[in-house]
C-alpha positions as CSV (number, residue, x, y, z in Angstrom):
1,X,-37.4,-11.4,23.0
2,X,-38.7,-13.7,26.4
3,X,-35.5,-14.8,28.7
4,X,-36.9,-17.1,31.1
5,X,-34.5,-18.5,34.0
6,X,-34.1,-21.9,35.1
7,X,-31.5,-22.7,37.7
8,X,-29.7,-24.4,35.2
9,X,-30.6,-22.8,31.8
10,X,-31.4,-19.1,30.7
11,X,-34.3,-19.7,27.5
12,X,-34.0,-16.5,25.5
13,X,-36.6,-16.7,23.0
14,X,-37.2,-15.0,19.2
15,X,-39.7,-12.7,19.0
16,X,-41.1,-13.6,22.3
17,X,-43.6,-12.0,24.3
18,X,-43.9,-11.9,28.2
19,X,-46.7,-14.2,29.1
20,X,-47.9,-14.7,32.3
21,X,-47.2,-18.2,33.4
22,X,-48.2,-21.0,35.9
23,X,-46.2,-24.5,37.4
24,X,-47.6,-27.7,37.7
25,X,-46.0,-29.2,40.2
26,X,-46.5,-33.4,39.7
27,X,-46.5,-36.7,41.0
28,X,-43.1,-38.3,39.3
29,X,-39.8,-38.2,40.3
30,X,-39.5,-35.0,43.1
31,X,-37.2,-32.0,42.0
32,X,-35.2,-30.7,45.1
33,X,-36.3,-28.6,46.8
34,X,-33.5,-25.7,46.5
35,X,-34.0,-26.5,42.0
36,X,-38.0,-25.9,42.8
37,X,-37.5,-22.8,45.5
38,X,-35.1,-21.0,42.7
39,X,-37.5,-20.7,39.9
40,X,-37.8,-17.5,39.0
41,X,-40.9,-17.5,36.7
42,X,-43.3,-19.9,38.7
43,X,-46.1,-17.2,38.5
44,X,-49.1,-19.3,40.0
45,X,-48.5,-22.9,41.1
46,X,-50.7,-25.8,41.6
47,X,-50.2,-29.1,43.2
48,X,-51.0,-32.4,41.3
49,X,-51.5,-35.2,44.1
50,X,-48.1,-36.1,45.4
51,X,-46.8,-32.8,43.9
52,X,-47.9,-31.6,47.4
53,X,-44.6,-33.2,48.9
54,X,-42.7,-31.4,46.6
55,X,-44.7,-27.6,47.7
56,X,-44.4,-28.7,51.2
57,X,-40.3,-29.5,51.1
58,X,-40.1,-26.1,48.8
59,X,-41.9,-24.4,51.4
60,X,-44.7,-23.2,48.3
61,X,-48.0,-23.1,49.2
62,X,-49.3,-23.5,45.9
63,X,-52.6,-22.0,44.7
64,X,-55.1,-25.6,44.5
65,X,-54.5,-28.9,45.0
66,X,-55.8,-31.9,43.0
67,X,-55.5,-35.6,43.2
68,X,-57.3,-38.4,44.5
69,X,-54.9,-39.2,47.8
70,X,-53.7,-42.4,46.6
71,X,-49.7,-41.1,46.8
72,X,-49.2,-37.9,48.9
73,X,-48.8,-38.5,52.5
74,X,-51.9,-37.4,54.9
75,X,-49.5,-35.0,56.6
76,X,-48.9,-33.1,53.7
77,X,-52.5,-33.3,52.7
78,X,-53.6,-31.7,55.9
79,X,-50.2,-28.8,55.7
80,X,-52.1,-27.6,52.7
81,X,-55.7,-27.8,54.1
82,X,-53.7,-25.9,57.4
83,X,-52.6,-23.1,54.5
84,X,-55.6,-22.6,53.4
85,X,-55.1,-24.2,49.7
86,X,-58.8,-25.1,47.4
87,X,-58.5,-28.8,47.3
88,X,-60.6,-30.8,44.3
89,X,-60.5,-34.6,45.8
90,X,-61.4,-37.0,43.6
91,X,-62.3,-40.9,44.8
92,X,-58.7,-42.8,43.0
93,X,-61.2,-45.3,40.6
94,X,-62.2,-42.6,37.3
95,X,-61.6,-42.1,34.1
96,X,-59.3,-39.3,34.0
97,X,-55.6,-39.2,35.1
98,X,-55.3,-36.1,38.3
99,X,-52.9,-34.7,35.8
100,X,-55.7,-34.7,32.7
101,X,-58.6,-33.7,35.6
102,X,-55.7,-30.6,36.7
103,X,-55.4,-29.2,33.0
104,X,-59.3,-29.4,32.7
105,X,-60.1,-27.4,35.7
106,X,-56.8,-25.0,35.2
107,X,-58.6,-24.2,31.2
108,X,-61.9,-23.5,33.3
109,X,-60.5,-21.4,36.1
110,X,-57.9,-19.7,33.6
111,X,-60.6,-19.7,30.6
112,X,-59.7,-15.4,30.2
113,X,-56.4,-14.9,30.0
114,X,-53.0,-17.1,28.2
115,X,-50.6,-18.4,30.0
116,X,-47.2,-20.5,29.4
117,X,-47.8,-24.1,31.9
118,X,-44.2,-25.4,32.9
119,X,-44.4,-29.0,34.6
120,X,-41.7,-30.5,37.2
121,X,-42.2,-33.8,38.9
122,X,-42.7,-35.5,35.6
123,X,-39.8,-37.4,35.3
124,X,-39.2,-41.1,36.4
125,X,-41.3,-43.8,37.0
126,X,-43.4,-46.1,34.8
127,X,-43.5,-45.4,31.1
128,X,-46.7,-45.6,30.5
129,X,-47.5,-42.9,33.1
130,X,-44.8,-40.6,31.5
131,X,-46.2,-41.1,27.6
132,X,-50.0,-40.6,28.8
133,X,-48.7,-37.0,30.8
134,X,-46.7,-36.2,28.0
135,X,-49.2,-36.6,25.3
136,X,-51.9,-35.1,27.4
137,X,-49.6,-32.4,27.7
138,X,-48.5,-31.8,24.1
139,X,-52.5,-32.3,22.7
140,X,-54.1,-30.0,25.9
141,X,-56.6,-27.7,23.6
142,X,-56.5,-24.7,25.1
143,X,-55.2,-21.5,24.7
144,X,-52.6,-22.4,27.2
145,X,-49.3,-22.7,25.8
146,X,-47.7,-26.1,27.5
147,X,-44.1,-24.9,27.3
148,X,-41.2,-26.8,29.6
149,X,-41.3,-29.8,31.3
150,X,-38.1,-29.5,33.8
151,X,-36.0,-30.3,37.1
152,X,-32.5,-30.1,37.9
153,X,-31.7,-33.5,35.9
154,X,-33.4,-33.1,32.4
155,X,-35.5,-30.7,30.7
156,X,-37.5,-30.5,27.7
157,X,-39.0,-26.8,25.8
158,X,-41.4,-27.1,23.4
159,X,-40.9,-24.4,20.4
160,X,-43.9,-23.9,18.0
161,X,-42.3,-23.0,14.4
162,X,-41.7,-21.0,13.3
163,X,-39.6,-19.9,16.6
164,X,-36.2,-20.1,17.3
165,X,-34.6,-19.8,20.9
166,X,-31.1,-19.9,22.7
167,X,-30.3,-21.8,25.4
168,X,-27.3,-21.1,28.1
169,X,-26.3,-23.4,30.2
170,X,-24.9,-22.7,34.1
171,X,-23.1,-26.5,33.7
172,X,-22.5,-28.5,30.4
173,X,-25.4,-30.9,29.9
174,X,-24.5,-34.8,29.2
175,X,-26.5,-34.2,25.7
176,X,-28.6,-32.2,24.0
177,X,-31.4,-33.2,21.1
178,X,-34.3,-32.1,19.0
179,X,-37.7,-34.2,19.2
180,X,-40.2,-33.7,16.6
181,X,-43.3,-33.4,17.8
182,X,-45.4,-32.8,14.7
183,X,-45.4,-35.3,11.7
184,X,-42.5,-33.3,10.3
185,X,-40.7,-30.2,11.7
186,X,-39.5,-28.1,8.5
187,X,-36.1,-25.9,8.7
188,X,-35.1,-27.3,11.7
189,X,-31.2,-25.9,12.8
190,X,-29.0,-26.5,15.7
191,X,-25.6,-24.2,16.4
192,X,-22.8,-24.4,19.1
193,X,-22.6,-28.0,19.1
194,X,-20.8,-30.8,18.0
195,X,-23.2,-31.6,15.3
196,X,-24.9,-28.7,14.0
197,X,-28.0,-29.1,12.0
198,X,-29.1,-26.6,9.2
199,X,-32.3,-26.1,7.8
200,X,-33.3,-30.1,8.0
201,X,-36.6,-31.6,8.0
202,X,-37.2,-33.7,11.6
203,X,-39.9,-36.5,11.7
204,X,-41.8,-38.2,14.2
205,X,-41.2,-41.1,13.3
206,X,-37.7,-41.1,12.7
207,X,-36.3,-39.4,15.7
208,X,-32.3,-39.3,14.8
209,X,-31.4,-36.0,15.5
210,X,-30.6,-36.9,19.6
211,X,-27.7,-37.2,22.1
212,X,-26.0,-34.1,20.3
213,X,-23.8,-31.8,22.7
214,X,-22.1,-28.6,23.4
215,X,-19.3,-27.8,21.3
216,X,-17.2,-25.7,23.9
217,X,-18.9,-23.7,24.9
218,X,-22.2,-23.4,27.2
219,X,-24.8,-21.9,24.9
220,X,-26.6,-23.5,21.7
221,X,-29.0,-22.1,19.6
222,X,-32.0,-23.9,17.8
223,X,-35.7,-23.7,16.2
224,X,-37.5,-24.6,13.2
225,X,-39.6,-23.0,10.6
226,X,-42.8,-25.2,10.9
227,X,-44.1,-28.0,13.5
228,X,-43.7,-28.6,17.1
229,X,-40.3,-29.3,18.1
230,X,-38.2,-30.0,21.4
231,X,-35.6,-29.5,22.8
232,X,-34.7,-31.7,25.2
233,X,-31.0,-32.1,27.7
234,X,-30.0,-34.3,30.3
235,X,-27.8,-33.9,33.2
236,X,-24.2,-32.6,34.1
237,X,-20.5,-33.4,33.3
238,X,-18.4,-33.2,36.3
């Protein structure tokens, strides 16, 4: 079994293995700086563009930075060139998103040993920005395993079936649900909430099994035999 520790939520995973892992600190809406300081697991970080605000509040000096400039401040651009941080600048008109051009040099640099890649500053903003990120995400070939996108408001883990995982909660979430990923997700189940699920079949395209929560207590338990699924929550009660 793999517990990983968020400040929020403890991820205890089935037949887990420790992997080494690495956080992608991004662009989008900025987690706070105590949420991004407490992460237990960060392992190596790297700084996507505006990210660098985020490092810089945290006091991380994460371990390369990559953007094209067109969002982080100078200042903070500069704090990390002070720190001594490998920058890969890029001029802000190209093909490539800096999140896409930061999971093709972290395969490259990273091309010898697996790691688990956590996201934060991914939430918020435009839509079409958080669909291309998530999708680039979800469909990066590598043997990187992208894992958990996450900051103190929401979070989403990504489970390849089968797998199975329990999640514990340090406050009740607002709501919890399951996201297929693949076409189909096959024996997908869902215990310690209001509406449990048992051995169902989740689709794509027909995403109904959402805005579930706790029944009680603070832990739930989910997975699925086959397919990529999520698991997403959002928020606290008071």
């Amino acid at each position: 079994m793999e517990t990983i520790r968020l400040p929020q939520v403890t991820i205890e995973q089935d037949n887990g293995t420790q992997t080494d892992s690495a956080l992608m600190v991004l662009g989008g809406r900025e987690p706070s700086p105590l949420w991004l300081s407490e992460l237990a697991f960060r392992g190596e970080v790297w700084a996507v563009d505006r990210g660098i605000e985020a490092c810089r509040r945290a006091g991380i000096i994460p371990r390369r930075l990559i953007g094209d400039c067109d969002s982080a401040s100078a200042e903070s651009w500069r704090w990390a060139e002070d720190n001594g941080v490998p920058i890969e600048r890029y001029q802000s008109e190209k093909d490539l998103t800096d999140f896409q051009l930061a999971l093709d040099i972290f395969r490259e640099k990273n091309k010898d040993r697996v790691k688990k890649i956590f996201l934060t500053g991914a939430w918020g903003g435009r839509f079409d920005h958080l669909w291309s990120l998530v999708l680039s995400f979800l469909n990066f070939s590598s043997p990187h395993v992208p894992f958990c996108i996450a900051d103190e408001r929401e979070g989403l883990v990504l489970m390849e079936g089968p797998a199975a995982a329990a999640f514990t909660f340090t406050r009740r979430p607002k709501a919890l649900s399951l996201l297929s990923f693949s076409e189909s997700c096959t024996g997908v189940s869902i215990a310690g909430v209001r509406w449990p699920l048992n051995e169902v079949v989740l689709r794509l395209g027909f995403p109904y099994a959402i805005s579930n929560r706790l029944d009680g207590g603070r832990r739930a338990r989910a997975g699925g035999g086959s397919g990529l699924l999520g698991f997403y929550w959002v928020g606290d009660e008071a």
